[in-house]
VEXTI-664635 format. One record per residue (C-alpha): x, y, z; residue in one letter. Coordinates in pm, whole numbers, plus 50000, padded with zeros to 5 digits. Layout:
BEGIN
XYZa ...
This chain:
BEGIN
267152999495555x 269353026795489x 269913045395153x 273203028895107x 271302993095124x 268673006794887x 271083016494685x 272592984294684x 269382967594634x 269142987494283x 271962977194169x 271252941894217x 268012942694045x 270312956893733x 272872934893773x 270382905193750x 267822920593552x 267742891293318x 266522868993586x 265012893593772x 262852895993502x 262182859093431x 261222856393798x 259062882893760x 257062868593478x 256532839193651x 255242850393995x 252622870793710x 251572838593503x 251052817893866x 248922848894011x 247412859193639x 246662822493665x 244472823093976x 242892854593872x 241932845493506x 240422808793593x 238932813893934x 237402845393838x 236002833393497x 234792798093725x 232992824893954x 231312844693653x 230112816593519x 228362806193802x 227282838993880x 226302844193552x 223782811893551x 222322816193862x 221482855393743x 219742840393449x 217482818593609x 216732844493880x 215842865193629x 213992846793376x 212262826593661x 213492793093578x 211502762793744x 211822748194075x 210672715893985x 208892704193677x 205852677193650x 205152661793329x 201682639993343x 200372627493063x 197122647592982x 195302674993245x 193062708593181x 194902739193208x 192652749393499x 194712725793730x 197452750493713x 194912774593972x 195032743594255x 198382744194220x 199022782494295x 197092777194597x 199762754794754x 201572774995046x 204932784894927x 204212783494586x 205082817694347x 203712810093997x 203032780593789x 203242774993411x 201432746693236x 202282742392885x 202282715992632x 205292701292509x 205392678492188x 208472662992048x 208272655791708x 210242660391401x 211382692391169x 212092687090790x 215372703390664x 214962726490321x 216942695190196x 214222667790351x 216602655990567x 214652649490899x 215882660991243x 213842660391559x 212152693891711x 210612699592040x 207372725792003x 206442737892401x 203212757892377x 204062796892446x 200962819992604x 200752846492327x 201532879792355x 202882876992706x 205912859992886x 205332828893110x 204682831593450x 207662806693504x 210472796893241x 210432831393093x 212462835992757x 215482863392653x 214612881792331x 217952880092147x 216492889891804x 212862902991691x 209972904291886x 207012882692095x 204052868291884x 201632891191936x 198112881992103x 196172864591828x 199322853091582x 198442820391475x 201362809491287x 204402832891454x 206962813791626x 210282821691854x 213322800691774x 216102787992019x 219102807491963x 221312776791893x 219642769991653x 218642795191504x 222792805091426x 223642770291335x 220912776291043x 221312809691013x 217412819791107x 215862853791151x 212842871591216x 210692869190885x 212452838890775x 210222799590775x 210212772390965x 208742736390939x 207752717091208x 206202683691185x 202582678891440x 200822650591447x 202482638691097x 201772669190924x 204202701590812x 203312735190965x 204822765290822x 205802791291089x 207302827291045x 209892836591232x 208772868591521x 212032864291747x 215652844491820x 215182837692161x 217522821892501x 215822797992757x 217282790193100x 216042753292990x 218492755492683x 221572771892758x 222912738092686x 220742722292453x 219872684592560x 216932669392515x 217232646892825x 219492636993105x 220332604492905x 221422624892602x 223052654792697x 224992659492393x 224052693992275x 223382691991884x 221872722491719x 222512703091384x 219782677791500x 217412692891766x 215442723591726x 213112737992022x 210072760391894x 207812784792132x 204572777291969x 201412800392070x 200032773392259x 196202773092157x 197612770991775x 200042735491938x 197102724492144x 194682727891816x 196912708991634x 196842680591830x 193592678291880x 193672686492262x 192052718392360x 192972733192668x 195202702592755x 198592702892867x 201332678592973x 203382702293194x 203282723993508x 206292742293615x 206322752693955x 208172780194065x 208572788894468x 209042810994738x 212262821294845x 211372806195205x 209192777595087x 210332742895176x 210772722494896x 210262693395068x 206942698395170x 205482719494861x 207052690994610x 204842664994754x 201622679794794x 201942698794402x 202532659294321x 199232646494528x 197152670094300x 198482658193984x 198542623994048x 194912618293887x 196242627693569x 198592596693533x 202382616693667x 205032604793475x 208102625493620x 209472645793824x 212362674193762x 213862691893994x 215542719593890x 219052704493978x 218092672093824x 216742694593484x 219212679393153x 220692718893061x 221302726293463x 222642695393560x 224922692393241x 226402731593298x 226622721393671x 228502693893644x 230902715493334x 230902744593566x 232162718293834x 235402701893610x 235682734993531x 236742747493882x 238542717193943x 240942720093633x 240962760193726x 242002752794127x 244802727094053x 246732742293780x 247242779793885x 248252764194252x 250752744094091x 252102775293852x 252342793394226x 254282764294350x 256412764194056x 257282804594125x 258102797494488x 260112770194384x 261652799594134x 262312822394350x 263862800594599x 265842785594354x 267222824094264x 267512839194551x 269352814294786x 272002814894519x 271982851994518x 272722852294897x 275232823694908x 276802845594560x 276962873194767x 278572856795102x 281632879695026x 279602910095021x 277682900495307x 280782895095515x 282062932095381x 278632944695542x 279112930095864x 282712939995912x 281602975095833x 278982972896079x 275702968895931x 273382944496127x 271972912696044x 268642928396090x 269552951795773x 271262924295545x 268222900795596x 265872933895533x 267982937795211x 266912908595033x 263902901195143x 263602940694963x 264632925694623x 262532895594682x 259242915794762x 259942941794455x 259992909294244x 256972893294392x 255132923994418x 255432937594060x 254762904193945x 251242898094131x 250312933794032x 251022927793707x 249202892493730x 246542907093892x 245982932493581x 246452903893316x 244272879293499x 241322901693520x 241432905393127x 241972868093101x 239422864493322x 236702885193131x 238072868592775x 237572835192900x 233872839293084x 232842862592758x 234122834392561x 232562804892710x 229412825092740x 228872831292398x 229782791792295x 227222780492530x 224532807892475x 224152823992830x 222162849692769x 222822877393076x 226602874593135x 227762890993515x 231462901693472x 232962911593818x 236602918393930x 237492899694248x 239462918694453x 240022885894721x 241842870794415x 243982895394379x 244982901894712x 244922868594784x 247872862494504x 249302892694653x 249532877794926x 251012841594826x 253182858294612x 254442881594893x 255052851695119x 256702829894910x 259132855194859x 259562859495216x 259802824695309x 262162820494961x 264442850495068x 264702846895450x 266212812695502x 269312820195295x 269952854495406x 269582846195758x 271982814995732x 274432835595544x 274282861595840x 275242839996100x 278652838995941x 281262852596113x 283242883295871x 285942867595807x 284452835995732x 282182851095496x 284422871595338x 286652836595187x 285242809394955x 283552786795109x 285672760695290x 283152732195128x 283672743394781x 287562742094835x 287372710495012x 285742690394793x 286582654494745x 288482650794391x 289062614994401x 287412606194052x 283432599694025x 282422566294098x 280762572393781x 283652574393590x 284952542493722x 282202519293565x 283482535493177x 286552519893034x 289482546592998x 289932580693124x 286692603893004x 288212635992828x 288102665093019x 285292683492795x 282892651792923x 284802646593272x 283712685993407x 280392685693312x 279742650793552x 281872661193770x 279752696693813x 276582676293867x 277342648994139x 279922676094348x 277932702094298x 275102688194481x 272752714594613x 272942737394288x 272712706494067x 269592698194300x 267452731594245x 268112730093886x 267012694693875x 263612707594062x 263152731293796x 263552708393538x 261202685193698x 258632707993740x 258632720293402x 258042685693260x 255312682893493x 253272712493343x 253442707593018x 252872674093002x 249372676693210x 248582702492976x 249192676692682x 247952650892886x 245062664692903x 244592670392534x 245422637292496x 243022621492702x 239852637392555x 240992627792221x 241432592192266x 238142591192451x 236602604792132x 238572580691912x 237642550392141x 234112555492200x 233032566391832x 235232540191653x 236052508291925x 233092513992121x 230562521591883x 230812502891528x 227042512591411x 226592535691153x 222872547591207x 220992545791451x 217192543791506x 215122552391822x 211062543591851x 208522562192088x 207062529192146x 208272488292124x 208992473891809x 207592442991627x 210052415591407x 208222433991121x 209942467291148x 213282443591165x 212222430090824x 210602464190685x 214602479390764x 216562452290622x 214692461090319x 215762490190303x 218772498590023x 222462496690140x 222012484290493x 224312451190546x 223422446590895x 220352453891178x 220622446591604x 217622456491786x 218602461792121x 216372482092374x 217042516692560x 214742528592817x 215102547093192x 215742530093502x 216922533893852x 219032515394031x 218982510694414x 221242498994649x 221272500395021x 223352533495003x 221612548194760x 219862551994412x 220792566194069x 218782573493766x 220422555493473x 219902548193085x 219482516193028x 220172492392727x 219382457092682x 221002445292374x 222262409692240x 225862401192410x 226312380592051x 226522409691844x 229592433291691x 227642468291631x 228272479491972x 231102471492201x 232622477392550x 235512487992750x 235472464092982x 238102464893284x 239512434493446x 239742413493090x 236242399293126x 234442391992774x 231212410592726x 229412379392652x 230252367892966x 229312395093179x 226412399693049x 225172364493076x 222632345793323x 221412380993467x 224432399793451x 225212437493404x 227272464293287x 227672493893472x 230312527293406x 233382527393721x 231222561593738x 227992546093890x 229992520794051x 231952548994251x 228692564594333x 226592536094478x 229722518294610x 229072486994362x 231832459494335x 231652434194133x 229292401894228x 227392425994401x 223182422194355x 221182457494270x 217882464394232x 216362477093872x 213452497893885x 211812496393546x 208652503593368x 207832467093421x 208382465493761x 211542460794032x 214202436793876x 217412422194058x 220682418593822x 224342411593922x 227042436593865x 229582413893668x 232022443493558x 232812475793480x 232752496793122x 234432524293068x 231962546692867x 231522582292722x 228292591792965x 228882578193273x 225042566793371x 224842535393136x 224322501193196x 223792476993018x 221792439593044x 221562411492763x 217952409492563x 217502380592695x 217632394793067x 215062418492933x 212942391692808x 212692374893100x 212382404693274x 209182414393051x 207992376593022x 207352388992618x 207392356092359x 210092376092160x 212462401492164x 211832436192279x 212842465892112x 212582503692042x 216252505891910x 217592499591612x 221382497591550x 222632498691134x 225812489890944x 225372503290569x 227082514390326x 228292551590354x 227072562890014x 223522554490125x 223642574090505x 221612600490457x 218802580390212x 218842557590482x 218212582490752x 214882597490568x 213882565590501x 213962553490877x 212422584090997x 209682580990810x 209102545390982x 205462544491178x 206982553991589x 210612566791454x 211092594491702x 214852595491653x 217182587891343x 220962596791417x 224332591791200x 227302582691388x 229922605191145x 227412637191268x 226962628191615x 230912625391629x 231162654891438x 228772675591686x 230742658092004x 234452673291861x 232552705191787x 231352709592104x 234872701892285x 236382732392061x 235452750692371x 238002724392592x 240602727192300x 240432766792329x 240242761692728x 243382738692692x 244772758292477x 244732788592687x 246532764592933x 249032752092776x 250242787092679x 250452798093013x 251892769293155x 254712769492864x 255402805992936x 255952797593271x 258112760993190x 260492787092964x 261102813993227x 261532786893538x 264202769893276x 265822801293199x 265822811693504x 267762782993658x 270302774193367x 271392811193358x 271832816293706x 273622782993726x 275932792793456x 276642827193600x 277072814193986x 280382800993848x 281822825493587x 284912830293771x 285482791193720x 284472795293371x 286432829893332x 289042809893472x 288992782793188x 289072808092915x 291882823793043x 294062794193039x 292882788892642x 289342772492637x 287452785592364x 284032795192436x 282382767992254x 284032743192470x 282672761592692x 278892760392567x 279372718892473x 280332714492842x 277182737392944x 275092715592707x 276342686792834x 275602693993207x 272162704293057x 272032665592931x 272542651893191x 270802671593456x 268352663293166x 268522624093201x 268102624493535x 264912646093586x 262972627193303x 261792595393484x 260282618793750x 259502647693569x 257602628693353x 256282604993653x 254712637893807x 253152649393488x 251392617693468x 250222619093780x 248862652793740x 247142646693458x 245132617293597x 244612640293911x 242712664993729x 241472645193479x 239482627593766x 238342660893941x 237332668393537x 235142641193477x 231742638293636x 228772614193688x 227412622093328x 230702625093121x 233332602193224x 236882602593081x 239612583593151x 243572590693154x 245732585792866x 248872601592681x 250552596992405x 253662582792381x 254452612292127x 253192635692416x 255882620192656x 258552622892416x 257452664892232x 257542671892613x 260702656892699x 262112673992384x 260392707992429x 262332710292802x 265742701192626x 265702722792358x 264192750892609x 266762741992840x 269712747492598x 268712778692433x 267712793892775x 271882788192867x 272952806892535x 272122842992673x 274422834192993x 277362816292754x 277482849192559x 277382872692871x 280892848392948x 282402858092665x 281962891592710x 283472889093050x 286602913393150x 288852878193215x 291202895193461x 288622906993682x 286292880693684x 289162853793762x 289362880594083x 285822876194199x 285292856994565x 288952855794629x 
């Protein structure tokens, strides 16, 4: 280019600065975008996998039910095998400085040392030292939630009676970084579940089994195969009565963050690649109506000699400065984002060694996009406009003078003439076609963002309201270690305040299918009863799909085993392999429940009554927490739980998704504002010689903004059904790629989401055209009634 077409490329940038820099901003949310949520994705993951490397979390984990210590020595002998921990592990219960009881989970710690395998992070204090008999290290969640320090007591219940521990150290375990006590109840609750390091001579004294543990966890060699070191570590403990297996991608905190992690990048892949569509729709949008704006000066260039070569080189210039500045300054915002967001989701969830990297692919790699769509945006114009001969150029174009003026067919279906304030405006929309078109698009795709983001919102929250007040009526709720008798029934209904009491059952399972298997949770409860209820698809009653042997599955399990309906599945149980018929589908909170009627489990068992280790309560609300002391301090109670606090803890825990969505919807409403103001000002400003023209000849400048507004209606009216449409559809998009085999959501939004959005984009729409309206009426009127003639 020469200096003259630099020059010139200056003074456009000026000229349109406004939009210049609205296009700008956007081309830096899309790339800040991509930067902040695919780099925080990758330091998460980076970030886990560094803490287990480093604190040597398990390969696999066996849990047997009694074996000497000294086993642990045949097991390091295994080829491929690194270390190996055994430890005891007791859950049990902890008593509140209020009474209230919550349950606790003591793992036996070797004192004055790390583990071997499963190694903790000291966050606060220090290690017991060799020969403390009553120090003890706290999980850091908590530890905050009740605001414990080194020095301060703890009570742990073993074997029925109260310990009293001091405090040495607040500690973070690649087991816990989310804290669930199994894959069937992943909900992490610091309000209700403690985990204690216990010097594991004092835990195996107190329970009356020296030199006994329950656990080995295996760690192994970079180059071992799993497959063939898994088996023979399970042939050695098989004398001692194996009750499970864990791998480490089957254990409840690493398969929980996995799956997160996994929504997570899903949610962070699909909106910053629609933000970069919406730029490149942007920039088109601009910059073809710069060029066809400019046909007069492009015809001047030609006649004066300058080559195509040069004119196309010119604005693909202006488009590149805008792209460019914008993914550099994208590039720089995203990395902060980027660090914010990881740093913030870190120190929710408790990861103790955080890895913050930049990621220079990301950045170049929204360079790039950004680059290219401002190529591809900039070149197709241009190059059309070039092929115009001078002359040609140089006059307005022959289809704009040409047009049909025969009135709107429109306008024939109203009674009467329309006024000429209304008759413009619809006019400018249906003649107009390609400019009314790209501002359409923009309109369109501006719905579409920030109703996902909405959407979204919308869709956890009516999850939360439909599983914790249709689904699930109880209001306590009562877990056994071990099968009930009609005498605990009668011992609870006792008890003061409770109105009603459903024993149902709740016990692991797998099911198996020619395809496949999955590990479930599952309940067999009366189909008669109102404490608990379903979601169940395809208008079938509960009662009757739960009847003669039928089941209950999520659409979750379904999906994964390919299940239809009518279809048989085997049920491996603790008593034995069981066929049941899959009679429908329930849409649930967890997504690896079924369910089977008592009576299925009756049979199943051959037992002369009902069996039962569950216990589901309506009482009055005055009497919840009496209630829940009293029931823990049942003979077997190994779990007492209030629906109001396990609600509570559930909406607590999604403040992380609410700040996630949060950070989303900003971005995406940032962008929705630009893209708008973008479009309506440079489709006011492509025809301020018609407008200058109208305020010559008297028109004040408000009719002048009414008949923008109007235009703004109605391009309004006819983006909603598809702007909308497209939102929908985006939601549900990444609401599937969001939800996973163990937390399952389904999509929904508000019909107050449909109609805020649809609102938000009018308003945004009309106050983006007042900066352009005012520029009009500070026009010179004489020369711009001059311009393209």
């Amino acid at each position: 280019m020469t200096p003259t077409l630099w020059h010139k490329t200056w003074r456009d940038l000026r000229a349109a600065w406004a939009q210049s820099l609205a296009l700008l901003l956007i081309v830096a949310l899309g790339v800040a975008s991509l930067v902040a949520l695919t780099g925080a994705y990758r330091d998460l993951g980076s970030s886990y996998h560094h803490t287990y490397e480093t604190l040597h979390f398990a390969d696999v984990t066996f849990r047997v039910a009694a074996a000497p210590a000294t086993v642990a020595a045949s097991l390091a002998r295994l080829d491929g095998m690194a270390a190996v921990t055994p430890r005891l592990v007791v859950d049990t219960g902890y008593l509140l400085p209020d009474g209230t009881p919550i349950r606790a989970r003591l793992i036996g710690f070797p004192p004055g040392r790390q583990p071997a395998v499963n190694q903790v992070h000291l966050l606060e204090g220090r290690l017991p030292a060799s020969g403390d008999t009553d120090g003890v290290l706290v999980e850091s969640h908590f530890a905050h939630f009740y605001h414990l320090h080194p020095g301060d007591t703890v009570t742990p219940l073993i074997a029925g009676r109260e310990y009293r521990f001091t405090v040495r150290g607040v500690i973070a375990s690649p087991e816990y970084l989310i804290v669930s006590p199994s894959r069937q109840d992943i909900l992490p609750s610091a309000r209700t579940f403690g985990v204690f390091f216990v010097p594991q001579p004092v835990l195996q004294k107190a329970v009356h089994a020296p030199g006994k543990v329950n656990e080995f966890c295996l760690l192994l060699k970079p180059d071992a195969d799993a497959e063939a070191v898994i088996p023979k570590a399970a042939d050695v403990l098989t004398p001692y009565h194996l009750e499970a297996t864990t791998r480490q991608k089957d254990q409840p905190s690493n398969a929980a963050l996995s799956l997160d992690l996994e929504g997570y990048r899903e949610m962070g892949e699909t909106m910053p690649l629609l933000m970069l569509l919406v730029a490149a729709l942007a920039l088109y949008v601009m910059l073809g109506r710069m060029v066809r704006g400019q046909r007069a000066q492009i015809g001047l260039m030609k006649a004066i000699g300058r080559s195509n070569r040069s004119i196309v080189a010119h604005y693909l210039v202006i488009a590149l400065v805008i792209a460019g500045d914008g993914a550099l300054l994208g590039a720089a915002i995203g990395t902060l984002l980027a660090r914010l967001v990881a740093t913030t989701y870190a120190r929710e969830l408790g990861i103790p060694l955080l890895q913050i990297r930049r990621y220079p692919d990301l950045m170049l790699l929204g360079l790039a996009l950004s680059l290219g769509m401002a190529a591809l945006a900039a070149w197709g114009p241009a190059r059309g406009a070039t092929r115009l001969q001078p002359a040609q150029a140089m006059r307005l174009d022959p289809a704009n003078a040409l047009t049909d003026g025969r009135r709107l067919w429109l306008e024939r279906l109203l009674p009467g003439s329309l006024p000429v304030h209304l008759r413009l405006p619809l006019r400018n929309v249906f003649r107009a076609r390609r400019r009314a078109f790209s501002t359409w698009l923009s309109i369109v795709f501006a719905m579409m963002l920030v109703l996902a983001a909405f959407g979204m919102l919308d869709s956890m929250n009516t999850m939360l309201d439909r599983y914790f007040h249709t689904i699930e009526r109880w209001d306590l709720q009562v877990v056994f270690a071990q099968p009930q008798t009609a005498a605990t029934l009668a011992r609870i209904r006792r008890l003061p305040g409770v109105k009603e009491v459903v024993p149902a059952a709740a016990f692991p399972a797998t099911l198996q299918t020619a395809t496949g298997h999955k590990d479930i949770l599952l309940t067999a409860i009366p189909s008669d009863q109102h404490v608990r209820g379903w979601d169940v698809q395809d208008g079938i009653t509960p009662r009757a799909a739960l009847a003669d042997g039928g089941m209950l599955i999520t659409p979750a399990l379904a999906h994964t085993l390919g299940l239809q309906r009518g279809d048989t599945v085997q049920v491996k149980t603790p008593f034995g392999v069981k066929k049941a018929t899959v009679r429908a589908f329930s849409n649930e909170l967890y997504g690896t429940l079924a369910f089977v009627d008592s009576k299925t489990l009756q049979a199943w068992t051959g037992a002369p009554a009902t069996v039962f280790n569950l216990v589901y309560l309506k009482a009055d609300p005055p009497q919840w927490k009496t209630l829940k002391k009293a029931l823990f301090h049942l003979p077997g109670a190994a779990r007492v739980q209030i629906k109001a606090d396990a609600e509570h803890d559930w909406r607590q825990f999604m403040g992380l998704f609410y700040a996630f969505m949060v950070f989303i919807i900003a971005f995406v409403v940032g962008m929705a504002f630009a893209v708008l103001f973008n479009a309506m000002t440079v489709n006011i400003l492509e025809r301020q010689r018609e407008l200058a023209t109208m305020r010559a000849l008297g028109a004040p400048i408000r009719l002048l903004g009414r008949m923008a507004a109007l235009e703004s209606v109605i391009l309004w009216l006819l983006a909603l059904p598809f702007g909308l449409g497209a939102g929908w559809y985006v939601t549900r998009a990444m609401i599937t790629g969001f939800s996973t085999e163990l937390f399952s959501m389904t999509t929904f939004i508000a019909p107050r989401s449909y109609v805020l959005t649809a609102i938000a984009i009018l308003l945004t729409m009309l106050l983006a055209s007042l900066p352009a309206i005012r520029r009009i009426a500070r026009l010179d009127l004489a020369a711009a009634t001059k311009m393209m003639t």
